[in-house]
N, C-alpha and C positions, 0 to 999 in steps of 0.2 A: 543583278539581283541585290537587294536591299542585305546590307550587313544586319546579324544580329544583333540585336539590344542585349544591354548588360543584364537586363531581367532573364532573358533568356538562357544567355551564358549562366547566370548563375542558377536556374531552376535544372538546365542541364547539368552540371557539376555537382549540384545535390540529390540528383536521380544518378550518377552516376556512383556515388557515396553510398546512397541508401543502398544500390547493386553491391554493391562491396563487401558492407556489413551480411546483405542476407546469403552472398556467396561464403560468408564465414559460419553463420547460423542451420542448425537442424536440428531436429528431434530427437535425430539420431546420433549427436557429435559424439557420444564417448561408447558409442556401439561396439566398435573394439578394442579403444583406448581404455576404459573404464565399464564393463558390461553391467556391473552391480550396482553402479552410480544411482538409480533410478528408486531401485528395490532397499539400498541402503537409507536414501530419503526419505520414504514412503514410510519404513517400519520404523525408524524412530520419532516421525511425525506424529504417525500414529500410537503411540506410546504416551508419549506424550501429551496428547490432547483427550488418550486413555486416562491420564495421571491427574490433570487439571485441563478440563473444556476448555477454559477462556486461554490457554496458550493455540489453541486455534486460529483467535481472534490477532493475537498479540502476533505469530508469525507474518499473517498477512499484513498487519501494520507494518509491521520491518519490512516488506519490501516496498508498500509506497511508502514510507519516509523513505528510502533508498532511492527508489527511481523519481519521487519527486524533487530530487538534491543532485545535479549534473549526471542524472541519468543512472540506469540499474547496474551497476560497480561494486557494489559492497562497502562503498566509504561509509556508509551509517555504523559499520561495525570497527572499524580503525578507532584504537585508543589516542590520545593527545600525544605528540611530537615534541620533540624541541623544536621542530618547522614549524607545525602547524598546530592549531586547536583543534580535533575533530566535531562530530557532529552531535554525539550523544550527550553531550550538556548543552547542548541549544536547548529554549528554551518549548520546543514543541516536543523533545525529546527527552530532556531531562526525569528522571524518575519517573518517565512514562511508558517507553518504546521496550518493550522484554522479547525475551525470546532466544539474546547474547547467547546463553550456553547449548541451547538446543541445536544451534547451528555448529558451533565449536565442538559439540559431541558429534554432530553427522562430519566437520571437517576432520577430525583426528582417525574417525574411521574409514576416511576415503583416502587419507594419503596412509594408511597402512596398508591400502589394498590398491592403491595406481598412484605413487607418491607425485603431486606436482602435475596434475590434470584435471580435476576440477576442481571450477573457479568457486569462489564463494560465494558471487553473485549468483552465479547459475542455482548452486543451493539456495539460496534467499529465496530466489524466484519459483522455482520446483518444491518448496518446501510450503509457499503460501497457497499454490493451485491443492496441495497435497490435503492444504487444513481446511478448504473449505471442503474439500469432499467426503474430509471426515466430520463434518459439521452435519453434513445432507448438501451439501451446496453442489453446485455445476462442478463438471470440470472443462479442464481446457489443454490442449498443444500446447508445451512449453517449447519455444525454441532453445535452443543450447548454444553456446560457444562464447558467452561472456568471457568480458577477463578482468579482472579485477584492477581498481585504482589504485596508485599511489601516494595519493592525498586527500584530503578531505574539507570541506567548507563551515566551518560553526556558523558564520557570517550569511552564507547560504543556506545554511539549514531555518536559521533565524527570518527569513528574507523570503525564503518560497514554498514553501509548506502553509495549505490553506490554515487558517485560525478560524477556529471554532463562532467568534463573531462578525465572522463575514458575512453581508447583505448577500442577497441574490445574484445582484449583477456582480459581485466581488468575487463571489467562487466561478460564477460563467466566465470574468477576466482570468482568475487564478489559472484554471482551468484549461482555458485558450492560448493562452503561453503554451501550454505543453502540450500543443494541439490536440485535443480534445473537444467534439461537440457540446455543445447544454446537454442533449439528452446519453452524451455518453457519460456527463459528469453528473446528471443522476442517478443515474448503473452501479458508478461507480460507491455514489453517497451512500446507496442502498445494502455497501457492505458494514455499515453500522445497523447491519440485520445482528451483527455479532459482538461480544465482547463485554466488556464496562469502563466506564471513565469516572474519573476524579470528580468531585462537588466541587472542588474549585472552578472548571468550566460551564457548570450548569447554573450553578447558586445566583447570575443574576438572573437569569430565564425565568428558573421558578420561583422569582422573589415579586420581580416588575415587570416582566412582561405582562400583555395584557391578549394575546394571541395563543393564550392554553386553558388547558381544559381544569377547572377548579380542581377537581377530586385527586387529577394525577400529579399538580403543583401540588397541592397538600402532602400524598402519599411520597412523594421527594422530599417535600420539604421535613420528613421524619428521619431522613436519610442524609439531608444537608443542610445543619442551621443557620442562618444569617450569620454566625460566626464559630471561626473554629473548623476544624474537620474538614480542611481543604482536601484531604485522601482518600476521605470515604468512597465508597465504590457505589456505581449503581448499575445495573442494566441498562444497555444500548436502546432495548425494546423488552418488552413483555418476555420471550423469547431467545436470551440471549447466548445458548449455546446450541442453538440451531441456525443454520444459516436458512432462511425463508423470507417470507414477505412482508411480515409482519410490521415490521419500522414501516413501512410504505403507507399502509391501514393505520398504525398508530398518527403517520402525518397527517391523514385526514380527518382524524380525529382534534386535532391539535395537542397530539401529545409527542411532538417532537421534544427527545434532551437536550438539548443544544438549541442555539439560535441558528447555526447555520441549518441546523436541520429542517428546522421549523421554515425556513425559506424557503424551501422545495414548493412548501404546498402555501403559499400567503395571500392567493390570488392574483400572481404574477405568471410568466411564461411557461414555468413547470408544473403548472397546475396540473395540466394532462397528461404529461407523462408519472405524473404520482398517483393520480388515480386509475390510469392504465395499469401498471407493476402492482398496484392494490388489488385487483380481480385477477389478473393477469399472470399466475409468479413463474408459468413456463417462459412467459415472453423477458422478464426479468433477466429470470435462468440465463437465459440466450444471451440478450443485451449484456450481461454482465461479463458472461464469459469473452465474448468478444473485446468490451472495454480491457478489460485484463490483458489480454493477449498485445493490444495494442501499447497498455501502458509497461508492460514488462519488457519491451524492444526501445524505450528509450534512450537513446542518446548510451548507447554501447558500445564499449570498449573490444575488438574484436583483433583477430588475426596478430600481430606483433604488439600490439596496442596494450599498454597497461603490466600486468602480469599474473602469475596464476599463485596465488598468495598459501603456503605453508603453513599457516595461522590465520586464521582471517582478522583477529583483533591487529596484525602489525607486518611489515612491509620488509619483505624480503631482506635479510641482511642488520635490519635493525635493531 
């Protein structure tokens, strides 16, 4: 009998990995370590996005900057070291990524109530399924059992986190690294159903480009001048503190904010899946909540792994 190839050995060993982490993961991990974990989440999300919408939008961002940076750990919320630089002044995060004290308020009142049992990632994660549904959005299974990191990457935050001017094929590569299909990383694009972003990222779109819709570059451009006013905010979409379908419809339109947005629909590969999710926002709904589920089990810290962090701004002991 033919020995096995190294490819083999090693697709074995990474299935045997992947078993590991989901022997550590459930729905149900703190069912009677922590019973109120869920319900502690849930009512201060909702409070909050009671208080101000767009922190709906802003949770969910905290957990893909998190799990798009060595996986769902909580490093996006680790303050700077004498080790290390963390993540939150990178430059995709900087004065951008909120949400810091929402989490820090649901953390202070979970170690009063099961000290030293859940992770902070796990709230990251539970907290962003929690905003879209206070949005109107799907929800989804959150697995549980993260544990949190002990270090953090500025350098990788800087390095793998898609950028707002990436072509097509650049978010399908971006994207693919973290395996991710094209049409999961539409799903996914489709959660700028929510929120608002800087004129610093849009102002060249609706300055030069030439793939938008006259009236909606104008009405931006009253909102972001050719100079100045890098902070100004705008809506995601028409829509922006409901999670729905709309950004989808507005691509078709050519009123994507962003450049990368605008690529979805440019007469390349994802043309059909945007004009699918534009009639479609059940099939959305679904696709979406599935990509979720998939990108929140990345690259996790599990079982001894890492630790279950007291604070989530800083690392045991420090």
């Amino acid at each position: 009998m033919a020995s096995p190839s190294l490819f083999s050995l090693f697709c074995m060993f990474s299935f045997l990995l992947g078993m590991a982490d989901a022997h550590y993961l459930s729905p149900y991990f703190y069912k009677s370590s922590c019973p109120k974990a869920l319900s502690v989440i849930r009512t201060a999300v909702n409070k909050a996005v009671a208080k101000e919408r767009r922190m709906g939008a802003s949770l969910l961002r905290l957990h893909f900057h998190d799990c798009f940076v060595s996986g769902c750990d909580a490093s996006i919320l680790l303050d700077d070291t004498a080790n290390f630089t963390g993540e939150k002044t990178a430059d995709p995060n900087n004065n951008s990524v909120r949400g810091y004290d929402v989490i820090d308020a649901i953390k202070l009142r979970l170690e009063s109530l099961c000290p030293r049992v859940v992770s902070c990632a796990d709230i990251v994660a539970v907290a962003a399924r929690d905003s879209v549904v206070a949005l109107g959005g799907p929800t989804w299974t959150v697995q549980l059992g993260r544990r949190d990191s002990t270090n953090a990457s500025f350098s990788a935050a800087n390095r793998e986190l898609p950028g707002a001017g990436l072509s097509l094929s650049g978010l399908i590569s971006a994207f693919a690294k973290k395996g991710f299909t094209a049409k999961e990383m539409v799903a996914l694009s489709g959660t700028h159903t929510i929120g608002k972003v800087h004129c610093k990222l849009f102002r060249d779109r609706i300055y030069n480009e030439t793939n938008i819709n006259d009236g909606f570059a104008r009405s931006k451009q009253k909102i972001c001048p050719r100079e100045g006013g890098g902070q100004n905010l705008s809506g995601m979409d028409g829509t922006p503190d409901v999670f729905d379908n709309v950004y989808f419809r507005h691509l078709k339109d050519n009123k994507g904010l962003l450049h990368s947005d605008q690529q979805l629909y440019s007469g390349g590969s994802t043309d059909s899946l945007v004009l699918n999710y534009s009639t479609h926002p059940t099939a959305f709904f679904a696709d979406v909540a599935k990509a979720m589920v998939k990108m929140g089990n990345l690259s996790l810290l599990t079982g001894t792994q890492g630790e279950i962090r007291t604070k989530c701004w800083k690392i045991n002991g420090s």
